[in-house]
Backbone of each chain as nested JSON, in Angstrom:
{
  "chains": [
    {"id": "A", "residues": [
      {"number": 1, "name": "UNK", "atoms": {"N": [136.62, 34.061, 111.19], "CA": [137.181, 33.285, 110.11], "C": [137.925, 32.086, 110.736]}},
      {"number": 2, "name": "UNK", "atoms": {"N": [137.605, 30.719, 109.969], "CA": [138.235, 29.574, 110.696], "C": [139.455, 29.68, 110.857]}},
      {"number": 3, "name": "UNK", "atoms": {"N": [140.257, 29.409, 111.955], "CA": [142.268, 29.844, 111.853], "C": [142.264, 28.791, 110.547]}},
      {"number": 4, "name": "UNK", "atoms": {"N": [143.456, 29.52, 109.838], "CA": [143.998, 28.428, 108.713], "C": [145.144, 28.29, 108.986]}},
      {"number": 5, "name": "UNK", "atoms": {"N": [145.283, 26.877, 109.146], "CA": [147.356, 26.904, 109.117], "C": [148.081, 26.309, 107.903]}},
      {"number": 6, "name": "UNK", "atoms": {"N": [149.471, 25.842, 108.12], "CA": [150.11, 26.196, 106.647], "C": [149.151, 24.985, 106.113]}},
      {"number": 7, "name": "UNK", "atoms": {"N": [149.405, 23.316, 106.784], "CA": [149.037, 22.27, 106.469], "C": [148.09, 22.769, 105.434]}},
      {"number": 8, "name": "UNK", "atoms": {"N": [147.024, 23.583, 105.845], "CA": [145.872, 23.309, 104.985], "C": [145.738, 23.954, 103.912]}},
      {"number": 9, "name": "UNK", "atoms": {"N": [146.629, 25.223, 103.993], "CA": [146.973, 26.009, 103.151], "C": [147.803, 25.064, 101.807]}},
      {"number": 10, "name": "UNK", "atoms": {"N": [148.326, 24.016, 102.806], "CA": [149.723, 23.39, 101.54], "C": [148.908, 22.065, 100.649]}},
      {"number": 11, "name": "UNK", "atoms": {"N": [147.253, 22.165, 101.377], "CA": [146.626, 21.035, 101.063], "C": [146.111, 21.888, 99.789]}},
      {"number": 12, "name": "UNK", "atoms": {"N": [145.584, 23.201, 100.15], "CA": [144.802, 23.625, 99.577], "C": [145.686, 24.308, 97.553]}},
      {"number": 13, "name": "UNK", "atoms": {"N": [146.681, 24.094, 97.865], "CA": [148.091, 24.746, 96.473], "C": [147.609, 22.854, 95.76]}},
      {"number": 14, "name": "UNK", "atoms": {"N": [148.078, 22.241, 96.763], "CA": [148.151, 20.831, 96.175], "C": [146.394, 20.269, 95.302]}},
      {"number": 15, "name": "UNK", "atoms": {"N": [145.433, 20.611, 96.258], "CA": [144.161, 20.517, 95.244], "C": [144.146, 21.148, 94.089]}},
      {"number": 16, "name": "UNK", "atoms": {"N": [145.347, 22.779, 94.061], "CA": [144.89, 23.59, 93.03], "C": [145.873, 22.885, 91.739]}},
      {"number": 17, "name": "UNK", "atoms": {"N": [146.95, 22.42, 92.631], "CA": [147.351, 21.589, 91.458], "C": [147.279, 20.872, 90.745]}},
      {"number": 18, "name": "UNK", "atoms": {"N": [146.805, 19.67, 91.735], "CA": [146.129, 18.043, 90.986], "C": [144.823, 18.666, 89.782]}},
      {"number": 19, "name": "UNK", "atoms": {"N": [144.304, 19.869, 90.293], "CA": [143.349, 20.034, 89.228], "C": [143.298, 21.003, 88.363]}},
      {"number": 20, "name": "UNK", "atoms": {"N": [144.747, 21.23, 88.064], "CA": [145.252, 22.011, 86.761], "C": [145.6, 20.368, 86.027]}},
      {"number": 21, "name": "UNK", "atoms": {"N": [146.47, 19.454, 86.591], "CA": [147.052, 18.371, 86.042], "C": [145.857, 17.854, 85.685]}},
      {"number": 22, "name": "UNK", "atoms": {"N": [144.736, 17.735, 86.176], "CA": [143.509, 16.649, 86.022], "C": [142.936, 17.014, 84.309]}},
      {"number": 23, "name": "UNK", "atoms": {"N": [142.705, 18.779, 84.311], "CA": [142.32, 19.455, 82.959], "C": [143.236, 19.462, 82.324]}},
      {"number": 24, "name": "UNK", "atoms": {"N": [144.648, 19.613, 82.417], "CA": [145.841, 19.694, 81.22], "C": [145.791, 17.817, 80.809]}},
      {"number": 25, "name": "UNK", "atoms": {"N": [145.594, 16.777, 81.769], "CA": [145.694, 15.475, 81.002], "C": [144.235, 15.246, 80.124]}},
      {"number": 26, "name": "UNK", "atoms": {"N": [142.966, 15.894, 80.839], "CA": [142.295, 15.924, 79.788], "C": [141.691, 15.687, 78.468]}},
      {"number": 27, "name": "UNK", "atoms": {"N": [142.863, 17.375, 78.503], "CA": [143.118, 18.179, 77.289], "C": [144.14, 17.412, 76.119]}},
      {"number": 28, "name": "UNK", "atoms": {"N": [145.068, 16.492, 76.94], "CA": [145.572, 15.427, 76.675], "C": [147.044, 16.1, 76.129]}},
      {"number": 29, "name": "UNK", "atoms": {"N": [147.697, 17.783, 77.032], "CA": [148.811, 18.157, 76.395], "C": [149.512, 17.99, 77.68]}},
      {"number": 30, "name": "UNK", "atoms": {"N": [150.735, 18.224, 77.664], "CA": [151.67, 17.631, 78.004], "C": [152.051, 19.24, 79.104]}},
      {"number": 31, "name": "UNK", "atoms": {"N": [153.133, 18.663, 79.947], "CA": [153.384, 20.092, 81.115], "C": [153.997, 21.361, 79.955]}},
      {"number": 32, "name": "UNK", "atoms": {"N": [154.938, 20.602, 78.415], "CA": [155.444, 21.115, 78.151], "C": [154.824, 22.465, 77.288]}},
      {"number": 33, "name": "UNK", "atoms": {"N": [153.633, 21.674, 76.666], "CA": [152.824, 22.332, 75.795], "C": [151.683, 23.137, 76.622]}},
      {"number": 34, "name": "UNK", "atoms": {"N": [151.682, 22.889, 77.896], "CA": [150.999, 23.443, 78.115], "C": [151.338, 25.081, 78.886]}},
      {"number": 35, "name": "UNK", "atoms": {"N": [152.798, 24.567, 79.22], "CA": [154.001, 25.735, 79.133], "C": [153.781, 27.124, 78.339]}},
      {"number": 36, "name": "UNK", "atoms": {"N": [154.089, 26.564, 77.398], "CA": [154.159, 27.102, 76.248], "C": [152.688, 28.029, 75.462]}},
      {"number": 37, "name": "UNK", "atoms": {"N": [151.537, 27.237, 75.694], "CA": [150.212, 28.036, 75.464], "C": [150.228, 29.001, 76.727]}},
      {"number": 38, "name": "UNK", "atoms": {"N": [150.989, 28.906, 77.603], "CA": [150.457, 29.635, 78.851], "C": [151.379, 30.718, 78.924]}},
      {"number": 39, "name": "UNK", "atoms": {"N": [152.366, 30.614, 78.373], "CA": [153.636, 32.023, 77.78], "C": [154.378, 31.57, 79.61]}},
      {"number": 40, "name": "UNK", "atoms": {"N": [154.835, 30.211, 80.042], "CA": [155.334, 30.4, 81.052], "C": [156.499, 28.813, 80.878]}},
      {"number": 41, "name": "UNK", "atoms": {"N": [157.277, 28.871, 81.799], "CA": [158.214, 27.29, 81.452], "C": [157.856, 26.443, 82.043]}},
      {"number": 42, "name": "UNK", "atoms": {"N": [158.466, 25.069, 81.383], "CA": [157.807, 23.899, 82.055], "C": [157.795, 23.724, 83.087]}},
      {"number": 43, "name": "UNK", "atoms": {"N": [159.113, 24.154, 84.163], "CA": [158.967, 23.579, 85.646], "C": [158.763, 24.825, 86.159]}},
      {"number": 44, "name": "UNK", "atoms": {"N": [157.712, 25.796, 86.017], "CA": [156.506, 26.709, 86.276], "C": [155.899, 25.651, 86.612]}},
      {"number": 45, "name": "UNK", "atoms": {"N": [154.826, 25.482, 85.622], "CA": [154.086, 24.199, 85.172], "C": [154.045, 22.966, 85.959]}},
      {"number": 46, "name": "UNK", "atoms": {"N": [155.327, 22.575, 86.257], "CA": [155.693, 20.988, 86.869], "C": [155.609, 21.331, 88.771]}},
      {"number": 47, "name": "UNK", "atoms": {"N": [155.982, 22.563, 88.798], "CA": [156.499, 22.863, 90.712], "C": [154.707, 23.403, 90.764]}},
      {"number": 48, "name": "UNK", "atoms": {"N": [154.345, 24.094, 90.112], "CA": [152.934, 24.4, 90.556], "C": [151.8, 23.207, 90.286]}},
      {"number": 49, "name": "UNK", "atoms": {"N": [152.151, 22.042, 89.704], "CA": [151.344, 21.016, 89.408], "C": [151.444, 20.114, 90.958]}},
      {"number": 50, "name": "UNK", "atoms": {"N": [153.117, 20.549, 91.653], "CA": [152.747, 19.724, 92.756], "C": [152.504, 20.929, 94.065]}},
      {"number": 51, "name": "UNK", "atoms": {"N": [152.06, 21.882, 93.879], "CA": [151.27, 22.142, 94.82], "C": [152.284, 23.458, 95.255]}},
      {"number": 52, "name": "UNK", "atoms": {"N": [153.343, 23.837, 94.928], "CA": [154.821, 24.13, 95.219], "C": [155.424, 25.507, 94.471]}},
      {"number": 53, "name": "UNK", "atoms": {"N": [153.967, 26.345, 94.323], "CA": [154.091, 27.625, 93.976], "C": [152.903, 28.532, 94.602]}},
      {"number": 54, "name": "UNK", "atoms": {"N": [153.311, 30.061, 94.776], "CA": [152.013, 30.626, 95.169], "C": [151.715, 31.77, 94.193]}},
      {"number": 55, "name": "UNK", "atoms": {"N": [150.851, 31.069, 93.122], "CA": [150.852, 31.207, 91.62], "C": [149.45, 32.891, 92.08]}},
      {"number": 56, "name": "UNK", "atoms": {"N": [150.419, 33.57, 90.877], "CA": [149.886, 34.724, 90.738], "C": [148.387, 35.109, 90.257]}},
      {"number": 57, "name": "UNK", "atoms": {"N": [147.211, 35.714, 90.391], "CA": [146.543, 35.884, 89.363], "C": [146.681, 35.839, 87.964]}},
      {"number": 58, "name": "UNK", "atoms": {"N": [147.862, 36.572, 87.531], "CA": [148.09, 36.457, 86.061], "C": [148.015, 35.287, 85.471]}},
      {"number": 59, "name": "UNK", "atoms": {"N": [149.086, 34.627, 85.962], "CA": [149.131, 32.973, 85.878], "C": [147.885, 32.166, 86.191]}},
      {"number": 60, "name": "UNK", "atoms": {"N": [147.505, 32.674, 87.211], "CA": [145.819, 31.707, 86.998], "C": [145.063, 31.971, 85.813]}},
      {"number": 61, "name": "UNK", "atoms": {"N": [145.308, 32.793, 85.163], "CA": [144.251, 33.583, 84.357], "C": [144.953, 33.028, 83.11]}},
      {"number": 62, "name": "UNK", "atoms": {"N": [146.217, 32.523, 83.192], "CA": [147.004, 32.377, 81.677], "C": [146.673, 30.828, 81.784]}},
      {"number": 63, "name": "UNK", "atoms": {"N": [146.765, 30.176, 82.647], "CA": [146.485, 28.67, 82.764], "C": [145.141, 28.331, 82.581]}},
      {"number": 64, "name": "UNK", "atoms": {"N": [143.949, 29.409, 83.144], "CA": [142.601, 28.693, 82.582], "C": [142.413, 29.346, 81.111]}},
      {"number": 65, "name": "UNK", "atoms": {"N": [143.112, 29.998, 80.868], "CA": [142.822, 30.408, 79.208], "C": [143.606, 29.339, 78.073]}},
      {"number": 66, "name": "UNK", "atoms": {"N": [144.526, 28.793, 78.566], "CA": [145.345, 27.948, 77.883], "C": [144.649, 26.649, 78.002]}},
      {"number": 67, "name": "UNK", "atoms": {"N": [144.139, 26.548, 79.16], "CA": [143.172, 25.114, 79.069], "C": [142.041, 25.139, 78.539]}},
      {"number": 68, "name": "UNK", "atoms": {"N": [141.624, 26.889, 78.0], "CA": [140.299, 26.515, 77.873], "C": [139.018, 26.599, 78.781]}},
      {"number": 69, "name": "UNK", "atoms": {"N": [139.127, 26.9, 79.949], "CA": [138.526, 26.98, 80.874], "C": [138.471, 27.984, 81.488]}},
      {"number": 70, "name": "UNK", "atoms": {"N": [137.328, 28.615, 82.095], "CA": [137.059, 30.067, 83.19], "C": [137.669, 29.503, 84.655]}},
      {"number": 71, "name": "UNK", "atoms": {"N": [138.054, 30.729, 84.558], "CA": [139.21, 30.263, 86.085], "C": [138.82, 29.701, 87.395]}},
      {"number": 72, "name": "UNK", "atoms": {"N": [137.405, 29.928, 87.507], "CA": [136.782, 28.825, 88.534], "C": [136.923, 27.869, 88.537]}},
      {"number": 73, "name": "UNK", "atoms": {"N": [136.667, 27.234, 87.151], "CA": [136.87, 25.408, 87.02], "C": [138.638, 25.075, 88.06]}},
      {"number": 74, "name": "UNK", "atoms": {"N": [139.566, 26.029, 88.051], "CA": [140.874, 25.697, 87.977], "C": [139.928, 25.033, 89.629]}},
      {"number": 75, "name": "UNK", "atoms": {"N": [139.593, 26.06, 90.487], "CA": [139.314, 25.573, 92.199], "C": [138.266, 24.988, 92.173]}},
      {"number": 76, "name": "UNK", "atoms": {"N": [137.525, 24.299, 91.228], "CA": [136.598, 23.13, 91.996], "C": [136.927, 22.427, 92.775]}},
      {"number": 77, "name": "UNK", "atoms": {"N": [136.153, 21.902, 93.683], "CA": [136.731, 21.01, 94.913], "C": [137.4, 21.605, 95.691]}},
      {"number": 78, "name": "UNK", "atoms": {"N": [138.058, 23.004, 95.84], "CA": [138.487, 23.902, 96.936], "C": [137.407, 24.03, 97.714]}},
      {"number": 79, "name": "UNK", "atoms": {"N": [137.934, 23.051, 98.938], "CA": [136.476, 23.772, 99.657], "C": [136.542, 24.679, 100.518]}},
      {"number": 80, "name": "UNK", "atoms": {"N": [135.935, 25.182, 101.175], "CA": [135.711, 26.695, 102.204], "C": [136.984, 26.39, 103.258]}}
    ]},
    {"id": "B", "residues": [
      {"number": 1, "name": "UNK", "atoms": {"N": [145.539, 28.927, 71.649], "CA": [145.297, 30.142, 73.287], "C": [145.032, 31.034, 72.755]}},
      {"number": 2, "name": "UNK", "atoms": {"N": [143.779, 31.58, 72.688], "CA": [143.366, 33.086, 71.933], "C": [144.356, 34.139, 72.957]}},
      {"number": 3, "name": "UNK", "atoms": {"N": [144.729, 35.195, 71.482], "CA": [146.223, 36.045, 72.385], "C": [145.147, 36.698, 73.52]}},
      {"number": 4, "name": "UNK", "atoms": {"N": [146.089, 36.987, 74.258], "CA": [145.253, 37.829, 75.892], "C": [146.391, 39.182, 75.816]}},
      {"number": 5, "name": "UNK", "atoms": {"N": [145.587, 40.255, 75.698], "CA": [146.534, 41.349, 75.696], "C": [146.208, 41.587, 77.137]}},
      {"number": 6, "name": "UNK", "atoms": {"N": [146.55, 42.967, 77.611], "CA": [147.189, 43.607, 78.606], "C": [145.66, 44.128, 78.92]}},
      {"number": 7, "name": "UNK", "atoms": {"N": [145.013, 44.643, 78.213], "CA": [143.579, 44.982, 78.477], "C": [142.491, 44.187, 78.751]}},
      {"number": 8, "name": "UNK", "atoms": {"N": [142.52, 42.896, 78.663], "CA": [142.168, 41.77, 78.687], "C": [142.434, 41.32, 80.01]}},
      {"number": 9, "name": "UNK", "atoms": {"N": [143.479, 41.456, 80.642], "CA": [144.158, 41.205, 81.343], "C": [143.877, 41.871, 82.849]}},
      {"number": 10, "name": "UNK", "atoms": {"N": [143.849, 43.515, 82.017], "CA": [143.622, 44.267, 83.357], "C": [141.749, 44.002, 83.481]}},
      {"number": 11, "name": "UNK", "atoms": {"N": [141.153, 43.535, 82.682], "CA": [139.676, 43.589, 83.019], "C": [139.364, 42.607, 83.482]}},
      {"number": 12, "name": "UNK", "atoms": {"N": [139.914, 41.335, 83.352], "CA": [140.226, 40.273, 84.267], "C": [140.767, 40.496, 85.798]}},
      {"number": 13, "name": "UNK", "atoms": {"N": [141.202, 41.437, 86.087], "CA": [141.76, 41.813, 87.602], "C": [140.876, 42.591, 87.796]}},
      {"number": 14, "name": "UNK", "atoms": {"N": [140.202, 43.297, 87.286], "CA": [139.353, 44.291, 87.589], "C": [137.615, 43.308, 88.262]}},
      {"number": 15, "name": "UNK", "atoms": {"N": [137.429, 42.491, 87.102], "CA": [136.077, 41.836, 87.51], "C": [136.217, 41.019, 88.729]}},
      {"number": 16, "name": "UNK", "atoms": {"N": [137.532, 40.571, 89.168], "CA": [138.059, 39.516, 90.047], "C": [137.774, 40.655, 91.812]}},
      {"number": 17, "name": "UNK", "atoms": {"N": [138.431, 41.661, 91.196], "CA": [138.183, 42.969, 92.509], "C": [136.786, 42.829, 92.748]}},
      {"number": 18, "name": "UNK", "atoms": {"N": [136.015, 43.061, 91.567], "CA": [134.628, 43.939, 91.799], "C": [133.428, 42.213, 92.482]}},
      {"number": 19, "name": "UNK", "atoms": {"N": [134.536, 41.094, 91.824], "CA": [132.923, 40.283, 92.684], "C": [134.132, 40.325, 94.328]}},
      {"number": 20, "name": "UNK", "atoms": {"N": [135.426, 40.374, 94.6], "CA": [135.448, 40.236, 95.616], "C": [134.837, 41.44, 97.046]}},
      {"number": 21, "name": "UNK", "atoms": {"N": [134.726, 43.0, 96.35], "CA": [133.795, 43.71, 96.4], "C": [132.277, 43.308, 96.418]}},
      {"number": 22, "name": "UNK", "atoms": {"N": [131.755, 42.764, 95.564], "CA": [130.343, 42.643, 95.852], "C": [130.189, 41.662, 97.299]}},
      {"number": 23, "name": "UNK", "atoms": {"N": [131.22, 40.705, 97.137], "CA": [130.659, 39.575, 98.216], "C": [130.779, 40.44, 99.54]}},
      {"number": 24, "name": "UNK", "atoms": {"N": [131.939, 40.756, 99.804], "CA": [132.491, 41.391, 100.862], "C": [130.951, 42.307, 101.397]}},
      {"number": 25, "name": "UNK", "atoms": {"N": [130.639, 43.029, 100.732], "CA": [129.564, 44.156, 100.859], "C": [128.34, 43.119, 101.45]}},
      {"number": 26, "name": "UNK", "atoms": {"N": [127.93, 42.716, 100.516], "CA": [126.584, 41.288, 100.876], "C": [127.215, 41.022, 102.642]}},
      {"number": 27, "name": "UNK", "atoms": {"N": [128.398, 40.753, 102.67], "CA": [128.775, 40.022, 104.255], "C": [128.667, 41.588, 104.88]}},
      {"number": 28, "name": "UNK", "atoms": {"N": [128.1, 42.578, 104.802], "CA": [128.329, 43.815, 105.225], "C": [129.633, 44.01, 106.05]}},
      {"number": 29, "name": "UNK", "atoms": {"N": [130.417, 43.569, 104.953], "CA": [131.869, 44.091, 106.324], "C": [132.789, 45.077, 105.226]}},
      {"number": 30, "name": "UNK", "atoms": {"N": [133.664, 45.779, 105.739], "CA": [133.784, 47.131, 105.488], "C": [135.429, 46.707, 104.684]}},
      {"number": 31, "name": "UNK", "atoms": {"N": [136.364, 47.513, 104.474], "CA": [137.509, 46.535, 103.632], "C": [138.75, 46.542, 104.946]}},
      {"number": 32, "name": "UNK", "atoms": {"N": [138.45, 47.537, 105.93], "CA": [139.459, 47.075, 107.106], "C": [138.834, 45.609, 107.846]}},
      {"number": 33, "name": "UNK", "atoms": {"N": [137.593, 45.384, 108.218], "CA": [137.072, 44.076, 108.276], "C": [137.972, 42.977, 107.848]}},
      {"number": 34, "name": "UNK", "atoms": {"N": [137.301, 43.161, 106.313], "CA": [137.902, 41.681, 105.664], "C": [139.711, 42.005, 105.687]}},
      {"number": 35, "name": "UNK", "atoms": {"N": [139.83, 42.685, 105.219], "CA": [141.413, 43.289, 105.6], "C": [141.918, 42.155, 107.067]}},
      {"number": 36, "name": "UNK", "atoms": {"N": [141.317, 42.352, 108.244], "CA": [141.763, 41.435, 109.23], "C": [141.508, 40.86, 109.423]}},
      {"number": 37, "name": "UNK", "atoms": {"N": [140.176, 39.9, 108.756], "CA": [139.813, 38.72, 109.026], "C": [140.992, 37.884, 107.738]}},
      {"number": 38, "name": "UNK", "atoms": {"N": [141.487, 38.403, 106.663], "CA": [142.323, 37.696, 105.888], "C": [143.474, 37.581, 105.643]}},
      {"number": 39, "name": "UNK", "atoms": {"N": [144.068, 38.794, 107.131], "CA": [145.397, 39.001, 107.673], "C": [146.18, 39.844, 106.432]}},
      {"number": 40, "name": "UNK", "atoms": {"N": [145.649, 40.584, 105.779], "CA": [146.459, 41.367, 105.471], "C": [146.211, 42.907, 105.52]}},
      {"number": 41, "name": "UNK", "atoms": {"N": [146.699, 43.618, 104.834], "CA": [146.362, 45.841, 105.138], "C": [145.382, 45.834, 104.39]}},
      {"number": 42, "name": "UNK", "atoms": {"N": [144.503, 47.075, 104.978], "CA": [143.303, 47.398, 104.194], "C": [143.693, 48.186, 102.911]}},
      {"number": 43, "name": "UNK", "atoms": {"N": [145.075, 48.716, 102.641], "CA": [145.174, 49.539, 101.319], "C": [145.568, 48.317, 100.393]}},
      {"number": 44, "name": "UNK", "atoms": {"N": [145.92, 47.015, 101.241], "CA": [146.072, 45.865, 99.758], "C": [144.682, 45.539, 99.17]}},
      {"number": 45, "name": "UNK", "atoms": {"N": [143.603, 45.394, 100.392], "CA": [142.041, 45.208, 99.926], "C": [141.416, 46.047, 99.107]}},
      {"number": 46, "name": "UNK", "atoms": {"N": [141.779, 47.204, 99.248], "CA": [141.64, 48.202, 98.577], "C": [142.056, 48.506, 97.029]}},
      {"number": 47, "name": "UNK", "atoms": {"N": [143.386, 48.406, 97.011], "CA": [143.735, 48.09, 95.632], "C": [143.185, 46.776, 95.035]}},
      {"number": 48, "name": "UNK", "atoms": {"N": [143.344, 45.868, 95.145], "CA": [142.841, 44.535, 95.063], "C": [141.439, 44.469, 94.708]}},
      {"number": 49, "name": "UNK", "atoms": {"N": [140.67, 45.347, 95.247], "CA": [139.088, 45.574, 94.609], "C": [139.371, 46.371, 93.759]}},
      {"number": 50, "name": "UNK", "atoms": {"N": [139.912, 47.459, 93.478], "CA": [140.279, 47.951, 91.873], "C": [140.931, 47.425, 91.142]}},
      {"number": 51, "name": "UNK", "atoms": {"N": [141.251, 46.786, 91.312], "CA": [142.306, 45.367, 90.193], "C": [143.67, 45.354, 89.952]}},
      {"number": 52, "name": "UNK", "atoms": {"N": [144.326, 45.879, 91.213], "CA": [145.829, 46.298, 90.831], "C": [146.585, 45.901, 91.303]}},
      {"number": 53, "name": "UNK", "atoms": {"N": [146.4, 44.497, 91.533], "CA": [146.977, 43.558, 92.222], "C": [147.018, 42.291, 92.073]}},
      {"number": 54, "name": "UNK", "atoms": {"N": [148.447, 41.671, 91.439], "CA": [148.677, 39.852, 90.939], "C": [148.423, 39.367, 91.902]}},
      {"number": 55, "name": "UNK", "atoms": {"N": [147.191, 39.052, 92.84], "CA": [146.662, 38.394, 93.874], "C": [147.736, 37.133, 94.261]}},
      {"number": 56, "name": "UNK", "atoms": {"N": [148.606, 36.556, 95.057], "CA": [148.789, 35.606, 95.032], "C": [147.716, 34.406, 95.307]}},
      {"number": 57, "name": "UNK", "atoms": {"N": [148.136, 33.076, 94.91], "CA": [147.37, 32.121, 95.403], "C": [146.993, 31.834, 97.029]}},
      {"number": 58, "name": "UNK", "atoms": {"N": [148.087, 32.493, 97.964], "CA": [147.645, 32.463, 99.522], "C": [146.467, 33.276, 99.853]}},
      {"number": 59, "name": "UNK", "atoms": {"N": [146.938, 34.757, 98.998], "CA": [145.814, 35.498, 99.65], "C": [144.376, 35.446, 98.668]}},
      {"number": 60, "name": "UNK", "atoms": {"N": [144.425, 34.576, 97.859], "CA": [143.168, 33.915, 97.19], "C": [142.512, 33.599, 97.702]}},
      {"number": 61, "name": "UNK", "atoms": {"N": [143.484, 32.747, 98.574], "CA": [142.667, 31.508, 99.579], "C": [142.0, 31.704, 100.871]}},
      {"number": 62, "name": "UNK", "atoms": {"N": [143.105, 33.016, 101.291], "CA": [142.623, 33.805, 102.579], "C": [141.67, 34.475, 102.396]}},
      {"number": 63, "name": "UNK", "atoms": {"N": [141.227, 34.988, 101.352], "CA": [140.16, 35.91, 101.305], "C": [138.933, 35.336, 101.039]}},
      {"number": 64, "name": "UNK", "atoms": {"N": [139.102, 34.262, 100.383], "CA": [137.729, 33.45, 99.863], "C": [137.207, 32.9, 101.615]}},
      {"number": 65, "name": "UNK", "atoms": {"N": [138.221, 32.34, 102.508], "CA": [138.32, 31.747, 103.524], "C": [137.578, 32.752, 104.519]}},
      {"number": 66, "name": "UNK", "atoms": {"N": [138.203, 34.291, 104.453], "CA": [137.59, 35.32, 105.379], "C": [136.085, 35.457, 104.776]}},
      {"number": 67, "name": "UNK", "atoms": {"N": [135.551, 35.215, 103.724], "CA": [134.481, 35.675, 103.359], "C": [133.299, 34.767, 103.176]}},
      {"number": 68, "name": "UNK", "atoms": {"N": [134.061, 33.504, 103.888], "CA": [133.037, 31.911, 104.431], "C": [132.421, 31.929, 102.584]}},
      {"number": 69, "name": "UNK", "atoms": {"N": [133.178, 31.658, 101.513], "CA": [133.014, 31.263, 100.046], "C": [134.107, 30.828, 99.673]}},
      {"number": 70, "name": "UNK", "atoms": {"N": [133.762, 29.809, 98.98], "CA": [134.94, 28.856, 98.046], "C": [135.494, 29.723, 96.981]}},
      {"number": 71, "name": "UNK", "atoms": {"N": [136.667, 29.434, 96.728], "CA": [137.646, 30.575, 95.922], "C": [136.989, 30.231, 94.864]}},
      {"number": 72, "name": "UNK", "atoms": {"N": [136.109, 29.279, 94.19], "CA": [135.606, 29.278, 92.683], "C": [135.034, 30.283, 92.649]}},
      {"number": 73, "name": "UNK", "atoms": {"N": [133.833, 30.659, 93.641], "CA": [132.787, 31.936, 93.32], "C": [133.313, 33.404, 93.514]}},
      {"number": 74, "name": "UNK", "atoms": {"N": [134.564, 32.993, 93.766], "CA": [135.594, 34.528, 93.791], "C": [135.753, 35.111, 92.231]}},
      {"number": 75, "name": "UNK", "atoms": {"N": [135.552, 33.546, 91.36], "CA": [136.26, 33.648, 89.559], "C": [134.612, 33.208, 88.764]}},
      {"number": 76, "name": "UNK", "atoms": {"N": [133.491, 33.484, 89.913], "CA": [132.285, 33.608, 88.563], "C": [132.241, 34.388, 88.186]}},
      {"number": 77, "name": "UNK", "atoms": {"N": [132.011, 34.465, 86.805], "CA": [131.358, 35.758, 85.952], "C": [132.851, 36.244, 85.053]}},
      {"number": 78, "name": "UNK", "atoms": {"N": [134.164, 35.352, 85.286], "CA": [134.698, 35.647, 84.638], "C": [134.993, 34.755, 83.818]}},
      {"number": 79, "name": "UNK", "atoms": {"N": [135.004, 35.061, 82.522], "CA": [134.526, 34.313, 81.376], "C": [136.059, 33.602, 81.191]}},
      {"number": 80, "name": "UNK", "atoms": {"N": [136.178, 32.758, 79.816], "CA": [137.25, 32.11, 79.175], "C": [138.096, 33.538, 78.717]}}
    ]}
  ]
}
């Protein structure tokens, strides 16, 4: 397995973020509302949008259901 | 946000186990294997393929990473 270090690890939170933000602007709702469909608070929402949480399954699963989306879409562009 | 109960929830952790199970198997490696290629215990891999476990986003990443697949195809087959 390729070594992973944090860098890429901190690259890899930050892709997962920009592309929760990319589908929540979309969707065209806001961190707050989208809070709120997701049963979690806004700066949940705002610290994991910049890359700055190490977001649970649950929470993945509450964020692509609130967007609308199967939870793969959340890691497109994650690459290997 | 269609409501997501608890059963919903756990079958969502459950399908998330069983493709990280299928892949793992296809790579014929055993769950102490991937267990150390993704740096963590084989009884977390273990639970974790039965679904009993809020995966964090690190070891998402580690495991998709140990198993040379992008964390999207970790979340096919699980629906909206």
């Amino acid at each position: 397995m390729p070594e992973r270090n944090d860098e890429e690890l901190r690259a890899q939170h930050l892709s997962f973020g920009q592309r929760v933000r990319e589908i929540r602007q979309d969707r065209g709702l806001s961190q707050e509302e989208l809070a709120e469909l997701a049963g979690m608070h806004r700066t949940y929402v705002s610290s994991l949008e910049r890359g700055l949480r190490n977001v649970g399954l649950d929470n993945i699963l509450a964020i692509a259901a609130a967007l609308d989306v199967s939870p793969s879409d959340l890691f497109l562009g994650e690459n290997k």
